[in-house]
PDB file with SEQRES, HELIX, SHEET and CRYST1 records, atoms N, CA, C and O in Angstrom:
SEQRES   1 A   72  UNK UNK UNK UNK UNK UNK UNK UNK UNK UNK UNK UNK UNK          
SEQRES   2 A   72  UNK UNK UNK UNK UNK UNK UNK UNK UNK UNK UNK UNK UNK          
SEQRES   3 A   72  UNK UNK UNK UNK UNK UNK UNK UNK UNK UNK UNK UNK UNK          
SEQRES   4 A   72  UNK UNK UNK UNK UNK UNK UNK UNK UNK UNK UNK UNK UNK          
SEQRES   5 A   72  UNK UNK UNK UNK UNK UNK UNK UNK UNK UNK UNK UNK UNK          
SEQRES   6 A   72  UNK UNK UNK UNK UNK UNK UNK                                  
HELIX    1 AA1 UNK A   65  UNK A   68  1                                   4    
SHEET    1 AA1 4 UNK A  33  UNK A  34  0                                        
SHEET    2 AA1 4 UNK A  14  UNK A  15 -1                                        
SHEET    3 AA1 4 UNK A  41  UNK A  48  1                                        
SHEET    4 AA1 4 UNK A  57  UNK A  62 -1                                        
CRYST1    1.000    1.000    1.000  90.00  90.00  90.00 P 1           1          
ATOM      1  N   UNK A   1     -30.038 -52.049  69.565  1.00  0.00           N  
ATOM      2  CA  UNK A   1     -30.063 -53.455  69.304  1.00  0.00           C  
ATOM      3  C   UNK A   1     -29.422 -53.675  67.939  1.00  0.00           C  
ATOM      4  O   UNK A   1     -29.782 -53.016  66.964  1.00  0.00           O  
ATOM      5  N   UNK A   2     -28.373 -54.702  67.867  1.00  0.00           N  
ATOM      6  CA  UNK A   2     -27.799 -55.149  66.175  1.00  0.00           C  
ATOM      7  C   UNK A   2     -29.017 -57.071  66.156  1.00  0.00           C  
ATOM      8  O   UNK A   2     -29.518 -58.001  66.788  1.00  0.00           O  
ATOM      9  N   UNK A   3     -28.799 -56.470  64.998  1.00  0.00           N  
ATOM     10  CA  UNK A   3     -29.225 -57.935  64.314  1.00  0.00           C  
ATOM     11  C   UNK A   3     -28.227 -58.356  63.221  1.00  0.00           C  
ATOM     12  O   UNK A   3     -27.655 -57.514  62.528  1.00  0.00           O  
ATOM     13  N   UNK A   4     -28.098 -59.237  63.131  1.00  0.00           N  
ATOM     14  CA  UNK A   4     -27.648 -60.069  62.037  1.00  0.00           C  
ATOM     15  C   UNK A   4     -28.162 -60.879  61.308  1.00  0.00           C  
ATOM     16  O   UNK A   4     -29.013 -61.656  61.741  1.00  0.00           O  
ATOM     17  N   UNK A   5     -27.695 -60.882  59.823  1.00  0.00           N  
ATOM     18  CA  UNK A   5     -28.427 -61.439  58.807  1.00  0.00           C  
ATOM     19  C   UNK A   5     -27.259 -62.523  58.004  1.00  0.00           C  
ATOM     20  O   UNK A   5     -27.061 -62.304  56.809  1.00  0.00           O  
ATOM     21  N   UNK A   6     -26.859 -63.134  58.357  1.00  0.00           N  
ATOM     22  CA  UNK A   6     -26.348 -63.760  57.948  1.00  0.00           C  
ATOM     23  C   UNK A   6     -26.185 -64.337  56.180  1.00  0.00           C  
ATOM     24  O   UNK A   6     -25.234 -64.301  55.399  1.00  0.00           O  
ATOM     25  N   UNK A   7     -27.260 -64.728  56.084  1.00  0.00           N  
ATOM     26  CA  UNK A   7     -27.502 -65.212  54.316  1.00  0.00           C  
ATOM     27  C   UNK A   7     -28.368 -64.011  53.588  1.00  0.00           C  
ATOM     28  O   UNK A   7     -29.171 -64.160  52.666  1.00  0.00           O  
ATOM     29  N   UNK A   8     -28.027 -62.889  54.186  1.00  0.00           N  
ATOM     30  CA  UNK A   8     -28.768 -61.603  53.042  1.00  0.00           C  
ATOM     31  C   UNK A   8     -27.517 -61.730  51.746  1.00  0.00           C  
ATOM     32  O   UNK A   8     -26.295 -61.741  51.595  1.00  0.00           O  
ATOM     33  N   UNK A   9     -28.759 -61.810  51.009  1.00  0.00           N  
ATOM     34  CA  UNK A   9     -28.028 -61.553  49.571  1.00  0.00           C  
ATOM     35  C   UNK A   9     -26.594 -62.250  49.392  1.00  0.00           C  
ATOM     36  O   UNK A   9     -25.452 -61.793  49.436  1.00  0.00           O  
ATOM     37  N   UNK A  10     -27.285 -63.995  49.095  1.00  0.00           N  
ATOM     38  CA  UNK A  10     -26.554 -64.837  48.858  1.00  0.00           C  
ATOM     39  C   UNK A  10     -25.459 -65.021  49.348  1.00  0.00           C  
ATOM     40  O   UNK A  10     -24.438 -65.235  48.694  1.00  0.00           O  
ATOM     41  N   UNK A  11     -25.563 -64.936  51.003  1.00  0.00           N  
ATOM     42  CA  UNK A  11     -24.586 -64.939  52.005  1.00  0.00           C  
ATOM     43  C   UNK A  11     -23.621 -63.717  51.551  1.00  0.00           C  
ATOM     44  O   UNK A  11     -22.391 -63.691  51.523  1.00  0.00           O  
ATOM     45  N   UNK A  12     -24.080 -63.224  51.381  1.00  0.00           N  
ATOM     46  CA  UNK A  12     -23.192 -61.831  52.150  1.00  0.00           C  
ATOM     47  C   UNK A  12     -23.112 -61.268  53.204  1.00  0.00           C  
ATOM     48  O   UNK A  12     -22.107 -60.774  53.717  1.00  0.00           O  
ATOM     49  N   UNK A  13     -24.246 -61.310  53.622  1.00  0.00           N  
ATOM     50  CA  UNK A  13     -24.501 -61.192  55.334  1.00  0.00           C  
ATOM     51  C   UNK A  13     -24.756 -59.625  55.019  1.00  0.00           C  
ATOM     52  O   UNK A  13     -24.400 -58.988  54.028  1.00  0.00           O  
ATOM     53  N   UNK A  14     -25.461 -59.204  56.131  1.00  0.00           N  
ATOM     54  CA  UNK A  14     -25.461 -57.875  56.801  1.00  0.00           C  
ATOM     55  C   UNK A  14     -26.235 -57.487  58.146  1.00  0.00           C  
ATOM     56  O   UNK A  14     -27.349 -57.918  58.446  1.00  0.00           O  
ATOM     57  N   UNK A  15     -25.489 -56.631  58.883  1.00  0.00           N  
ATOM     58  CA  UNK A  15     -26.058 -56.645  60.241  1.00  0.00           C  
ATOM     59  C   UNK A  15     -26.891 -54.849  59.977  1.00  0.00           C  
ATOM     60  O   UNK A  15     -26.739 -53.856  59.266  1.00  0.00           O  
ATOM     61  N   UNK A  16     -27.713 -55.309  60.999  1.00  0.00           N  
ATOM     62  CA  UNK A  16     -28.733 -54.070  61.193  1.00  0.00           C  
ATOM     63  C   UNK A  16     -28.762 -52.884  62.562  1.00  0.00           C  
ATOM     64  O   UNK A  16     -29.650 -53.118  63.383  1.00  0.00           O  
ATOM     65  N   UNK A  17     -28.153 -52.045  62.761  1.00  0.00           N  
ATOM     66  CA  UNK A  17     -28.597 -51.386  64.074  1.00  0.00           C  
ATOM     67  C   UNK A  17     -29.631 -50.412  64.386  1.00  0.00           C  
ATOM     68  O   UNK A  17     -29.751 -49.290  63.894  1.00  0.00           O  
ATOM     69  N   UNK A  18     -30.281 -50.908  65.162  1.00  0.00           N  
ATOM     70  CA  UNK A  18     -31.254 -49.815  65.767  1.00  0.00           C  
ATOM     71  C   UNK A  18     -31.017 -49.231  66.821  1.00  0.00           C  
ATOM     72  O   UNK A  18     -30.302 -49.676  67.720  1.00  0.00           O  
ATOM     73  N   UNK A  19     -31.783 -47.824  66.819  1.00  0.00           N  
ATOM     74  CA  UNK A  19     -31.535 -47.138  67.924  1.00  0.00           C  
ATOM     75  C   UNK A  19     -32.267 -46.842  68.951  1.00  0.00           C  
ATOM     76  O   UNK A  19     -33.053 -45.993  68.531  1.00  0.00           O  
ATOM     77  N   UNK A  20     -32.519 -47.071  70.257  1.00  0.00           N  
ATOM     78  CA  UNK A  20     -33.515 -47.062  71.117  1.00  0.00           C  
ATOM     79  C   UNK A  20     -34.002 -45.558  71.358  1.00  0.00           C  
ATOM     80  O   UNK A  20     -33.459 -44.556  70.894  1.00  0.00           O  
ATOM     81  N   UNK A  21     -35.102 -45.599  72.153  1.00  0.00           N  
ATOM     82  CA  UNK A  21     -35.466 -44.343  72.378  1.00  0.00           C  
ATOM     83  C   UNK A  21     -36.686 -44.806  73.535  1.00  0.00           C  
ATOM     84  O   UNK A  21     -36.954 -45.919  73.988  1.00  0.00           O  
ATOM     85  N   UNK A  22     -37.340 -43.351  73.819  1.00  0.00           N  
ATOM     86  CA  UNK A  22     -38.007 -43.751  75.242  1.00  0.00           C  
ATOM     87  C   UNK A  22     -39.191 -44.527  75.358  1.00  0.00           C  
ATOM     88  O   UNK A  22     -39.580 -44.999  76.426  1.00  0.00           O  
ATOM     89  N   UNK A  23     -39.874 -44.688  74.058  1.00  0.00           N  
ATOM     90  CA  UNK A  23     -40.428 -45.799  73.800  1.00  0.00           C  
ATOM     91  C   UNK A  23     -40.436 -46.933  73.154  1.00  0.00           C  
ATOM     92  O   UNK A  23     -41.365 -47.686  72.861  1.00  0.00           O  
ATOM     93  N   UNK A  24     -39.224 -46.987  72.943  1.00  0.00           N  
ATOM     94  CA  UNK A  24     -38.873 -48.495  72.191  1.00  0.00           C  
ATOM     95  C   UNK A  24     -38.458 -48.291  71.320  1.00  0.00           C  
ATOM     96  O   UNK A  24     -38.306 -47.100  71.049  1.00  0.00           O  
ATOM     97  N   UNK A  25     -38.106 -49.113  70.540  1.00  0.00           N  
ATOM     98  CA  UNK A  25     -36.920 -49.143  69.323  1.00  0.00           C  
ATOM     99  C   UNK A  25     -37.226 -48.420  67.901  1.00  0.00           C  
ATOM    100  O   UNK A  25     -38.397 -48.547  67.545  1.00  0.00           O  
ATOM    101  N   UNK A  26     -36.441 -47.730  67.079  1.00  0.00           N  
ATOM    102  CA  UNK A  26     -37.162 -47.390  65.734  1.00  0.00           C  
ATOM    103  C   UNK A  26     -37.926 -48.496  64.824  1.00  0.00           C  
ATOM    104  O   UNK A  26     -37.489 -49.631  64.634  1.00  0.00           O  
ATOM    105  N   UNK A  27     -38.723 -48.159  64.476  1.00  0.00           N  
ATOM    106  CA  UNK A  27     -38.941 -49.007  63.310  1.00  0.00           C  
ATOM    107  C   UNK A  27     -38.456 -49.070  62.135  1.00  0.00           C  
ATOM    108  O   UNK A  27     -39.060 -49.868  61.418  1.00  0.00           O  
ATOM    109  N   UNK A  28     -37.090 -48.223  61.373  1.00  0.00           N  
ATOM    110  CA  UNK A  28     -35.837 -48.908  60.655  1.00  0.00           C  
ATOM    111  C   UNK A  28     -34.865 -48.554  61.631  1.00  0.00           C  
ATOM    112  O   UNK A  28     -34.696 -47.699  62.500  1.00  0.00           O  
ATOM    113  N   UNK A  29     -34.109 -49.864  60.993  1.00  0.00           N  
ATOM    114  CA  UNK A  29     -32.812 -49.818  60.845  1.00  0.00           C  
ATOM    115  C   UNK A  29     -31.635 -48.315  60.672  1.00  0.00           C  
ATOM    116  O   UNK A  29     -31.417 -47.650  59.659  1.00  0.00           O  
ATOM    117  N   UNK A  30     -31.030 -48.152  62.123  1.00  0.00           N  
ATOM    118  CA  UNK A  30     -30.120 -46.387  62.220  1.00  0.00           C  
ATOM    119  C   UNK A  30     -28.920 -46.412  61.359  1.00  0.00           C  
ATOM    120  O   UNK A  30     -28.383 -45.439  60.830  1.00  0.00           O  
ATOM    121  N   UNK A  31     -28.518 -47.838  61.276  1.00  0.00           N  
ATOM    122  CA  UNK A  31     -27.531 -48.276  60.471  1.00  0.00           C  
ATOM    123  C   UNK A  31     -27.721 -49.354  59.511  1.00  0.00           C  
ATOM    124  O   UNK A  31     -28.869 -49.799  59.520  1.00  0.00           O  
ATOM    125  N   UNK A  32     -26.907 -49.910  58.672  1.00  0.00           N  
ATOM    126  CA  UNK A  32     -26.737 -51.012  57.831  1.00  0.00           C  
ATOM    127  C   UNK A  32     -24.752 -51.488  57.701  1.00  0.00           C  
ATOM    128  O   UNK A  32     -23.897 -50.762  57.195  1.00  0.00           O  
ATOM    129  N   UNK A  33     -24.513 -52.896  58.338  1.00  0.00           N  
ATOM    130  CA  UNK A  33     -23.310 -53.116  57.450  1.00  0.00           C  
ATOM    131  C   UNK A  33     -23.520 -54.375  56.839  1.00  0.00           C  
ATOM    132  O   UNK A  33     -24.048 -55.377  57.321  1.00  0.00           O  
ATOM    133  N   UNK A  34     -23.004 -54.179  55.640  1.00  0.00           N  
ATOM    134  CA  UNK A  34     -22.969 -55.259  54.920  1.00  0.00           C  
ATOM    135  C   UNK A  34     -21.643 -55.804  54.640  1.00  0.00           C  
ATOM    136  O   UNK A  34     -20.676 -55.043  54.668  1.00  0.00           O  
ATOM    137  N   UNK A  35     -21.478 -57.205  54.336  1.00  0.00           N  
ATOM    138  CA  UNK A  35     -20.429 -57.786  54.320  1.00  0.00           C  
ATOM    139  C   UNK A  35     -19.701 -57.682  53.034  1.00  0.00           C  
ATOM    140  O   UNK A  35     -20.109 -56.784  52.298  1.00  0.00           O  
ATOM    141  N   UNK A  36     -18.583 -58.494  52.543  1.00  0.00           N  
ATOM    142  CA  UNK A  36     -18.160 -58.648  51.144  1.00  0.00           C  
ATOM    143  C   UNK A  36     -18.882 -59.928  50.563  1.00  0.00           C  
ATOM    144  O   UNK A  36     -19.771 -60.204  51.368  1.00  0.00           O  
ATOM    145  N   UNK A  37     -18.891 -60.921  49.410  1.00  0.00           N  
ATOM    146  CA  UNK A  37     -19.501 -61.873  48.912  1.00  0.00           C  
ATOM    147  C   UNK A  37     -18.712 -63.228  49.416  1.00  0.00           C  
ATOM    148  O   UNK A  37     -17.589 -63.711  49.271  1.00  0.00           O  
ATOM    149  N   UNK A  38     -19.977 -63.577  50.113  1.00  0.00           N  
ATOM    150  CA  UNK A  38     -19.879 -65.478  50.482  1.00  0.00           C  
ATOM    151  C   UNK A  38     -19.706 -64.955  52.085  1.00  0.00           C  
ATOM    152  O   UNK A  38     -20.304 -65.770  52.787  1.00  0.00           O  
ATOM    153  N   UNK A  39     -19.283 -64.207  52.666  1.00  0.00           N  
ATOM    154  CA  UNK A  39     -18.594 -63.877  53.478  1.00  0.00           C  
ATOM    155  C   UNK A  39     -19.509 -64.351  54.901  1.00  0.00           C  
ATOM    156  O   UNK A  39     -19.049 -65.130  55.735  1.00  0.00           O  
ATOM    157  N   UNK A  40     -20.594 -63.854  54.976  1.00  0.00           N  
ATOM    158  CA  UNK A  40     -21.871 -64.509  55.530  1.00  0.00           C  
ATOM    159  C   UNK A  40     -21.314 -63.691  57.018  1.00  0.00           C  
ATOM    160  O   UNK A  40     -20.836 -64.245  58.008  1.00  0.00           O  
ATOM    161  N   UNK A  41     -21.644 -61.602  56.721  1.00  0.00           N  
ATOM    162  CA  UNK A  41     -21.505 -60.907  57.744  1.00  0.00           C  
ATOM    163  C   UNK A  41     -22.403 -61.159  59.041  1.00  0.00           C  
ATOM    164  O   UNK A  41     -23.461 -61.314  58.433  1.00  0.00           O  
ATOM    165  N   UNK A  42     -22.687 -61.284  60.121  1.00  0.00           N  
ATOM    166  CA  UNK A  42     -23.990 -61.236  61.132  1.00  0.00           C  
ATOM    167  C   UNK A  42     -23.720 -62.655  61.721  1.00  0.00           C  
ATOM    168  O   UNK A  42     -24.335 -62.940  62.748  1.00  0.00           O  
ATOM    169  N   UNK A  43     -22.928 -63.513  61.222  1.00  0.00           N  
ATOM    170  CA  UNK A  43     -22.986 -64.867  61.833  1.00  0.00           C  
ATOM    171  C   UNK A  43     -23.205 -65.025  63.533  1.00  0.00           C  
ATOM    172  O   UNK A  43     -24.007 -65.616  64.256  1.00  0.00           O  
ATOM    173  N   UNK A  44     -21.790 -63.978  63.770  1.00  0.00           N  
ATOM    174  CA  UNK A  44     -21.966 -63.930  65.081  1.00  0.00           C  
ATOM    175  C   UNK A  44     -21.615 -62.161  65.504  1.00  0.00           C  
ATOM    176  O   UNK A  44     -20.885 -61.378  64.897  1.00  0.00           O  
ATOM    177  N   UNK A  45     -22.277 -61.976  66.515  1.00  0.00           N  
ATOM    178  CA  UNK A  45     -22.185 -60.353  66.865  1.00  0.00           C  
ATOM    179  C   UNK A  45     -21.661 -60.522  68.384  1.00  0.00           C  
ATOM    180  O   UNK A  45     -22.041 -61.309  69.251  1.00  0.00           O  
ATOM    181  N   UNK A  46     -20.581 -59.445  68.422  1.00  0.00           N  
ATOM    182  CA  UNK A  46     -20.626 -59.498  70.279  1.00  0.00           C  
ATOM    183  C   UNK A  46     -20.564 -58.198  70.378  1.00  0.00           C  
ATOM    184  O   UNK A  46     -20.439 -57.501  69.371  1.00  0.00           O  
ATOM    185  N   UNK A  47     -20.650 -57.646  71.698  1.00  0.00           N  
ATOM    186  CA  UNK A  47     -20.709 -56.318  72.137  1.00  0.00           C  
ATOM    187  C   UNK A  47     -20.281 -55.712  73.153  1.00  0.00           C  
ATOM    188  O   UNK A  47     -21.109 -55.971  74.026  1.00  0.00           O  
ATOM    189  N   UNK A  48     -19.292 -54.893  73.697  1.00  0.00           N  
ATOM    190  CA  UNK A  48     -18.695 -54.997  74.688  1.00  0.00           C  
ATOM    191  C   UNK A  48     -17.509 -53.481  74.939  1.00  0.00           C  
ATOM    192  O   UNK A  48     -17.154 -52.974  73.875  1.00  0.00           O  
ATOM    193  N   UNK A  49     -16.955 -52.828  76.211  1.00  0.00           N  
ATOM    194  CA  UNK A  49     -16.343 -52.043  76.212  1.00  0.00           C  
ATOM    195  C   UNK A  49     -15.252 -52.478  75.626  1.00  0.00           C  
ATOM    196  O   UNK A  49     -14.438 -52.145  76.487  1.00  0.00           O  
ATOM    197  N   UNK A  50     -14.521 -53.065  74.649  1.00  0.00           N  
ATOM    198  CA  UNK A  50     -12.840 -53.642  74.220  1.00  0.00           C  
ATOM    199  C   UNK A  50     -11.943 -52.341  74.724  1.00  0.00           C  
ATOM    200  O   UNK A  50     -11.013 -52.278  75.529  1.00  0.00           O  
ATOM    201  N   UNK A  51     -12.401 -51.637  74.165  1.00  0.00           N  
ATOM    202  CA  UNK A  51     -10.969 -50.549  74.212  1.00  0.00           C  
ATOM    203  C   UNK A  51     -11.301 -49.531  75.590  1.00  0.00           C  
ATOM    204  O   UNK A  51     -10.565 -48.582  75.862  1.00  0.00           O  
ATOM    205  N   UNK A  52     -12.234 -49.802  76.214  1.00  0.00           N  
ATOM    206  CA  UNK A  52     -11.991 -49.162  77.829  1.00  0.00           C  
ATOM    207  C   UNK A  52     -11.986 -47.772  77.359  1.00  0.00           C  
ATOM    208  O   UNK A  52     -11.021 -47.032  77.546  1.00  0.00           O  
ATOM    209  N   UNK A  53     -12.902 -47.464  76.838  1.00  0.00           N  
ATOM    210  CA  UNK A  53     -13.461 -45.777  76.536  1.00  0.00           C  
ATOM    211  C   UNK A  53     -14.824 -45.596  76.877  1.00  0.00           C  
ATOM    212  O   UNK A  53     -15.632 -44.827  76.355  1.00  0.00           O  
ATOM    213  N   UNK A  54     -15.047 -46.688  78.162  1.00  0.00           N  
ATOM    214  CA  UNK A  54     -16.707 -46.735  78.609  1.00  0.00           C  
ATOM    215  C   UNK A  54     -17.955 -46.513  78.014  1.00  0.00           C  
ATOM    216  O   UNK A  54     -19.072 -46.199  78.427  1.00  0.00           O  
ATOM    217  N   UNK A  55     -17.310 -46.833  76.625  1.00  0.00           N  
ATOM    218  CA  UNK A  55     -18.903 -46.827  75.139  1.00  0.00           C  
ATOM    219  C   UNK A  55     -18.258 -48.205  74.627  1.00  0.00           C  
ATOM    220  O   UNK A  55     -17.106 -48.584  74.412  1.00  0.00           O  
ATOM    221  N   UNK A  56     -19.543 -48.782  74.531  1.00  0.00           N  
ATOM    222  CA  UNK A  56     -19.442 -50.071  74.159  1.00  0.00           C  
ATOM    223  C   UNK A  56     -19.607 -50.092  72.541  1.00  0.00           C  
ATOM    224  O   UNK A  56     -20.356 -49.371  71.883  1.00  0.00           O  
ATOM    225  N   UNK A  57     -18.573 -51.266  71.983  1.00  0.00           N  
ATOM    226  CA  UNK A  57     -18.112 -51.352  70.777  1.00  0.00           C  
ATOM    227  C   UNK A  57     -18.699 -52.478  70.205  1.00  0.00           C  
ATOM    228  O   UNK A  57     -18.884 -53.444  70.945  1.00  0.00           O  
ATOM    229  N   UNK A  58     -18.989 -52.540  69.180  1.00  0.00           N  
ATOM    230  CA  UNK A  58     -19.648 -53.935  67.836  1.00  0.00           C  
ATOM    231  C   UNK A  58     -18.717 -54.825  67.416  1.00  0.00           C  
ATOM    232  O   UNK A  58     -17.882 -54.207  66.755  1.00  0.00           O  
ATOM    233  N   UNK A  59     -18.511 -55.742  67.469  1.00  0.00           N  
ATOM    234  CA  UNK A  59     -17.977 -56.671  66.570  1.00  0.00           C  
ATOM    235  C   UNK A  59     -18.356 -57.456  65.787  1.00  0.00           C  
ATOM    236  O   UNK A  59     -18.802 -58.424  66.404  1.00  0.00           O  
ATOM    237  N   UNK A  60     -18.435 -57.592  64.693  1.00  0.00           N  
ATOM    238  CA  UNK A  60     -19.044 -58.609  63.560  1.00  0.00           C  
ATOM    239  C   UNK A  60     -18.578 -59.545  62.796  1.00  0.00           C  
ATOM    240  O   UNK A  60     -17.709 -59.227  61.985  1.00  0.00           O  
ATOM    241  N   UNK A  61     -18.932 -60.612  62.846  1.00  0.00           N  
ATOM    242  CA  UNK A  61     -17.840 -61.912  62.131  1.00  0.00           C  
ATOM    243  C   UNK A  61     -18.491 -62.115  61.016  1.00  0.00           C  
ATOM    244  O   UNK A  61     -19.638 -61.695  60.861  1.00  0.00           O  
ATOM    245  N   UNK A  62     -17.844 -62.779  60.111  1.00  0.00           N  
ATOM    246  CA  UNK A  62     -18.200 -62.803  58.858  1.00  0.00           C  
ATOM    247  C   UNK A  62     -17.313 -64.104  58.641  1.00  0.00           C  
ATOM    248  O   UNK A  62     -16.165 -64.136  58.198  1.00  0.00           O  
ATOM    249  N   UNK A  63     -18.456 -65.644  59.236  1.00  0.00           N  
ATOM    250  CA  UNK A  63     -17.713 -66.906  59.298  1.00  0.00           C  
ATOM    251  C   UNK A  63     -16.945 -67.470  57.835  1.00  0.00           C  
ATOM    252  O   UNK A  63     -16.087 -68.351  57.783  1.00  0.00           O  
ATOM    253  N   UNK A  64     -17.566 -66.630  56.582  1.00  0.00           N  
ATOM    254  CA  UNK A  64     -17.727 -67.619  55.236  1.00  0.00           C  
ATOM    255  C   UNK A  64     -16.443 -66.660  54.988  1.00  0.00           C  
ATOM    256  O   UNK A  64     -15.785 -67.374  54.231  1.00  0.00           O  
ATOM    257  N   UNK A  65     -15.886 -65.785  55.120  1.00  0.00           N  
ATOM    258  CA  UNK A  65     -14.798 -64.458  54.802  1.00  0.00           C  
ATOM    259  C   UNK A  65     -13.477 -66.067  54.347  1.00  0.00           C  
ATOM    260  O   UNK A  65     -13.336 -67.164  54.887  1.00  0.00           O  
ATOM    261  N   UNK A  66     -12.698 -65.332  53.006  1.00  0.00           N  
ATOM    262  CA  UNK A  66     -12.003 -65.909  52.987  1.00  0.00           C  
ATOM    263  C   UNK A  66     -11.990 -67.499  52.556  1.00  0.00           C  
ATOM    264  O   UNK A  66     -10.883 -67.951  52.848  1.00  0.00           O  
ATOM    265  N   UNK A  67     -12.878 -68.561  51.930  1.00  0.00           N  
ATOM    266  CA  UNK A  67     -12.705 -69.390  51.980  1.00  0.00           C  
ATOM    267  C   UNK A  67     -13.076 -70.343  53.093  1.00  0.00           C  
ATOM    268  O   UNK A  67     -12.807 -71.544  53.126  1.00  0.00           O  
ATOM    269  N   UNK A  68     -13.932 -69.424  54.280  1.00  0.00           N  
ATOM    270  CA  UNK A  68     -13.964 -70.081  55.400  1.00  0.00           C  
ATOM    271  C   UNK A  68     -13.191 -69.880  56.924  1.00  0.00           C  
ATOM    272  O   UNK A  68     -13.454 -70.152  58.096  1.00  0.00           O  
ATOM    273  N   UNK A  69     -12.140 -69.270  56.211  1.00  0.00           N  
ATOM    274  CA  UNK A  69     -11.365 -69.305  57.238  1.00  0.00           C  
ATOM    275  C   UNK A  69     -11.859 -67.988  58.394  1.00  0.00           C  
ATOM    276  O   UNK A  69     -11.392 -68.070  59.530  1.00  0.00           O  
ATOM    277  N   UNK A  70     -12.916 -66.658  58.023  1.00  0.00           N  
ATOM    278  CA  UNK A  70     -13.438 -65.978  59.011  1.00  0.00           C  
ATOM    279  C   UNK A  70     -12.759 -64.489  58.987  1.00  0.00           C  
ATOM    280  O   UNK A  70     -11.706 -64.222  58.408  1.00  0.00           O  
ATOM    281  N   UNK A  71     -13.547 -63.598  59.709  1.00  0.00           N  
ATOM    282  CA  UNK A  71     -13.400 -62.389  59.956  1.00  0.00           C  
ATOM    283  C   UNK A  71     -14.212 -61.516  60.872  1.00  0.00           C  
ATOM    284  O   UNK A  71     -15.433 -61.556  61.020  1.00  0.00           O  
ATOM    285  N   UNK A  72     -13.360 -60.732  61.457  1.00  0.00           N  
ATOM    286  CA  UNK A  72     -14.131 -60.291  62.288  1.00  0.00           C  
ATOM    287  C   UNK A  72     -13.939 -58.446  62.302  1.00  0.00           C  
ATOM    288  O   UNK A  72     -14.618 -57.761  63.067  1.00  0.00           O  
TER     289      UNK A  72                                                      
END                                                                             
């Protein structure tokens, strides 16, 4: 499971991944990304095979990146 945090540390954003297991999820976080400043990483998350290597891949936007203009 990812989460996103959008306004961690004065909108910087950062998303969280956990890793499942046979009884349910860890209790931390397997990963951490954090964004650059204002950038506001976690806004939106999608998840999906993109590159057709049948392991599904993260994407993370970071709406505030840039002035606004976004990143992903």
């Amino acid at each position: 499971m990812i989460i996103g945090a959008q306004f961690y540390n004065s909108s910087q954003g950062r998303a969280y991944l956990y890793y499942g297991a046979p009884n349910g999820l860890s209790a931390k976080a397997g990963l951490m990304f954090d964004g650059e400043p204002e950038s506001r990483l976690g806004w939106s998350i999608g998840v999906g095979d993109v590159d057709n290597d049948g392991y599904d891949d993260i994407i993370l936007s970071g709406s505030g990146y840039d002035s606004n203009r976004g990143r992903a």
